[in-house]
C-alpha positions in Angstrom: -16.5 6.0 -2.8 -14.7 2.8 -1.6 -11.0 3.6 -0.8 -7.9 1.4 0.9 -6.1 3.0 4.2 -2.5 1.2 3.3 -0.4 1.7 6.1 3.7 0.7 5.5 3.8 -1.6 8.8 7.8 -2.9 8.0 10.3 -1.7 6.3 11.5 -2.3 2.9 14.9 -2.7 3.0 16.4 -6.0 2.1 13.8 -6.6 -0.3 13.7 -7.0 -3.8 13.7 -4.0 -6.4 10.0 -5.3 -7.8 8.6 -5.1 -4.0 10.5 -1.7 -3.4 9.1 -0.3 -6.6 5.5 -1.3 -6.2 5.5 0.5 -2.7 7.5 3.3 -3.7 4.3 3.6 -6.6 1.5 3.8 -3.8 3.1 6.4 -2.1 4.8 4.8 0.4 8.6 5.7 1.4 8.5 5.7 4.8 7.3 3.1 8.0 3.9 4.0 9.4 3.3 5.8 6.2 -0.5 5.8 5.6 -2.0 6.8 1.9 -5.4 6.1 1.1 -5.7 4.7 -2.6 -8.9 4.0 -5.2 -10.3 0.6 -4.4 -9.0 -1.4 -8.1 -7.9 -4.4 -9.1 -5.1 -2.7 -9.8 -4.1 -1.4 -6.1 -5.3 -4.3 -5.0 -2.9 -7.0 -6.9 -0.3 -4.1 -5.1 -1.5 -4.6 -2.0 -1.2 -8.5 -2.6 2.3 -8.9 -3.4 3.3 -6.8 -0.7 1.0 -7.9 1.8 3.8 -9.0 4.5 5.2 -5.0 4.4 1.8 -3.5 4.6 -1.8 -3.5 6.5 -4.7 -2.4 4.2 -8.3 -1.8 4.8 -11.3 -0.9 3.5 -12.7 2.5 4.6 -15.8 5.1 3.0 -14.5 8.7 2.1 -16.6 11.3 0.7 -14.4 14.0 -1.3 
């Protein structure tokens, strides 16, 4: 199964609501923070308007 490692690599303070929200819905509250997520569209659009706060990249888990 294809999954994202999404890593919080700045904080989010000083940012809008809309960018704090979409982080705060992948899991991630804290800097250095690292949740692995489904590989969607979905996530992905996430990842993509929060791109400048995050590093994400593709990795194989078996569960």
């Amino acid at each position: 199964m294809k999954q994202l490692r999404i890593k919080l690599v700045k904080s989010f303070i000083g940012r809008p609501e809309k960018q704090r929200r979409i982080l705060r819905g992948m899991g991630l509250e804290r800097v250095n923070k690292t949740v692995y997520l489904k590989d969607t569209p979905e996530i992905r659009g996430m990842v993509n308007k929060v791109s400048h706060l995050v590093s994400a990249e593709e990795c194989e888990i078996d569960i």
